[in-house]
N, C-alpha and C positions, 0 to 999 in steps of 0.2 A: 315747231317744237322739237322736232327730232334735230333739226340743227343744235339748237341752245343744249341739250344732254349729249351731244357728240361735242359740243365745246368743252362742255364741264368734265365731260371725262379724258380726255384731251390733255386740258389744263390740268387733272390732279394726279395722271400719269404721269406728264413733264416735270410735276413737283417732284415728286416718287424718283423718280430718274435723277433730277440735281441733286436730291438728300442720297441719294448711292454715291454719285459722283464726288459730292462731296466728303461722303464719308472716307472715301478711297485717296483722296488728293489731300486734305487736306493734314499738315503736321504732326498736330499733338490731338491728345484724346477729349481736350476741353471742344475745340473749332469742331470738330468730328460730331460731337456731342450735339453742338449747338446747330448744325447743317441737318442732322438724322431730327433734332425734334421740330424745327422752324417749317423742315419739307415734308414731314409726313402728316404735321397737324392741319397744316393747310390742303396738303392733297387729301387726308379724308375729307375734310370738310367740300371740298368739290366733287368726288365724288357720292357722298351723301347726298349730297344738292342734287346730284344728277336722278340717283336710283327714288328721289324724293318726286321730283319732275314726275321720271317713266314712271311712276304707279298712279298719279294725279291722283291721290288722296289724302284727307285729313289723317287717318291713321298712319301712311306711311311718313309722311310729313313730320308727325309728331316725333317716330320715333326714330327720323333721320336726327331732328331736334334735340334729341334726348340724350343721344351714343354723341354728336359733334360736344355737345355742354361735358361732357363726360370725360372725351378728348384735350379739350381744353383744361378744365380744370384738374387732370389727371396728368399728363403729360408734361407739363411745365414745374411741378413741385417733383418727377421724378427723375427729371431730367439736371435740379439742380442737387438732389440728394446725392446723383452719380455723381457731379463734378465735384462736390464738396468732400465727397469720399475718394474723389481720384486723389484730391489737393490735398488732402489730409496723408495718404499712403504716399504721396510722393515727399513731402515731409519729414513723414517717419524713416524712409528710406534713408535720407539724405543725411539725416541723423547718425544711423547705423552706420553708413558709409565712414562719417566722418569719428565716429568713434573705433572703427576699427583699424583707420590708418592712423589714429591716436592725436588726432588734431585738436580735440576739448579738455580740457582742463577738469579734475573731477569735482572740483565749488562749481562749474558753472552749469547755469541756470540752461543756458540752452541743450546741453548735451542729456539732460535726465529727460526719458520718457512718460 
């Protein structure tokens, strides 16, 4: 048994470390985004599973159960609010950008905020 909780915690520190790695390596802030939620959600979830193991009980079990459900359904709706709000300010930027080197036309549609 001590083996299987030294794997699981093993396996959700290695997670833990790709989602660094990748946050550091990878280009733009969406990839970055998608690397920190994909590796952390999964390394809690193995390490929950571990500290669930080491107490071998019903109640710790439950409430490993409870914070991973939590993880899940908490971390991927904030994770796409970030990207939609990067997308949205890099937009407006590019806007701004473009009306200040006087490239829009003032009828048009894309140039109003």
């Amino acid at each position: 048994m001590t083996v299987l909780i030294s794997l699981f915690l093993l396996l959700g520190a290695f997670l833990f470390l790709l989602a660094a790695i990748g946050i550091l390596r990878l280009p733009d802030a969406l990839s970055r985004m998608h690397a920190a939620s994909k590796g952390s959600s999964l390394g809690v979830c193995f390490i929950l599973t571990a500290c669930a193991l080491t107490h071998a009980s019903l109640s710790a079990a439950l409430k490993s159960l409870i914070v991973m459900l939590a993880v899940f359904l908490t971390l991927p709706v904030a994770t796409h609010l970030l990207a939609r709000a990067s997308m949205q300010g890099d937009e407006l930027e590019s806007l701004r950008e473009n009306k200040e080197r006087g490239r829009c036309r003032q009828a048009s549609a894309d140039c109003q905020e």
